[in-house]
C-alpha positions in Angstrom: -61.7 -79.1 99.8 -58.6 -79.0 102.0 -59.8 -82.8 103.9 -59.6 -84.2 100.2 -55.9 -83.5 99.7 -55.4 -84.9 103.1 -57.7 -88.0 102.5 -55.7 -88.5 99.4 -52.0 -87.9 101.0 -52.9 -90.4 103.5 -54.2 -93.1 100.8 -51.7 -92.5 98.6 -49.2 -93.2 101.6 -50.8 -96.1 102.9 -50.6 -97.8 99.5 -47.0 -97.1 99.3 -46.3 -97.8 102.1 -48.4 -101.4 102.3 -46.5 -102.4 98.3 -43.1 -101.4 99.6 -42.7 -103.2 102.1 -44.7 -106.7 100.6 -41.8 -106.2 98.4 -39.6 -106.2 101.0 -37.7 -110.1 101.2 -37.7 -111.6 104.4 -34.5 -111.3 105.4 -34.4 -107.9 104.9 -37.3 -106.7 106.7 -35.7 -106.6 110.2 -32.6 -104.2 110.1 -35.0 -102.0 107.3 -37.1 -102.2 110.4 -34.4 -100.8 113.1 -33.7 -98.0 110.4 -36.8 -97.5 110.4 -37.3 -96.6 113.9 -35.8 -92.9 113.6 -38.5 -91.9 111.2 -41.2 -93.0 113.9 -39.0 -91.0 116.4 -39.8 -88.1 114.3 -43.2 -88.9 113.8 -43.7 -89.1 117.8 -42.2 -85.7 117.8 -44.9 -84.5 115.3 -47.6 -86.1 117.5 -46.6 -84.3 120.5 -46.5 -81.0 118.5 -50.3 -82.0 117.5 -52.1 -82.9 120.9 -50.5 -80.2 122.4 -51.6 -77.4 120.4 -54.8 -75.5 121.1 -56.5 -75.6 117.7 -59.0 -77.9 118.0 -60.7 -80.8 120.5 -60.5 -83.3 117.1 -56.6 -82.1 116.6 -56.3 -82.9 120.6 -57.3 -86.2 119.6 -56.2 -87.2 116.8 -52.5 -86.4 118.2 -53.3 -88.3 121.4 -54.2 -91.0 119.3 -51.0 -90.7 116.7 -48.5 -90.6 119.9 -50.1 -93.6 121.1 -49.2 -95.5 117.9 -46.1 -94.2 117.0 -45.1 -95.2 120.7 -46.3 -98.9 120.2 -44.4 -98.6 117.0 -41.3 -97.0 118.4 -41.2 -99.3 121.4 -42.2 -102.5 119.2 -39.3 -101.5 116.8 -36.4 -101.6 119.2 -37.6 -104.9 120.7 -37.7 -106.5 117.1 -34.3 -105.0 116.9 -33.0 -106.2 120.3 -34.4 -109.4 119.3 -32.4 -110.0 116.2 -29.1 -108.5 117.6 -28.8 -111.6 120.1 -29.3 -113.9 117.4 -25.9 -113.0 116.4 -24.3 -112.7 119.7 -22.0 -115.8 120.9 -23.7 -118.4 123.1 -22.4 -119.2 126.1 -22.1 -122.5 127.8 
């Protein structure tokens, strides 16, 4: 009964999450996406926490697999950032 709630917290979060941001304009979506960075800093915290417990071989796993992403997304974050930062930096000749 307890994987239902679950299955259903983590529908219920990737609709949100999916019509929030379609909502999102354009030029908007980068620096939303640089604040957005801390929260998957926290999230790759939790991660860590979750493969490196001894509960389970699937737990083991399944936080391997969620530090994997939220580094990609971390990593892919700051480079989007970076990115848009030296579009507003002076050119030099």
């Amino acid at each position: 009964m307890e994987i239902i709630y679950l299955l259903f917290i983590v529908l219920l979060a990737g609709f949100l999450g999916f019509e929030l941001i379609r909502k999102v304009p354009a030029t908007l979506h980068t620096p939303l996406m640089s604040g957005s960075n801390a929260i998957s800093g926290i999230t790759l915290v939790g991660a860590l926490v979750a493969s490196g417990s001894d509960n389970s071989v699937l737990t083991t796993v399944l936080g391997t697999i969620a530090v994997a992403l939220a580094s990609i997304n971390v990593v892919g974050g700051y480079l989007v950032t970076d990115r848009m930062l030296n579009m507003f930096k002076k050119k030099t000749k």
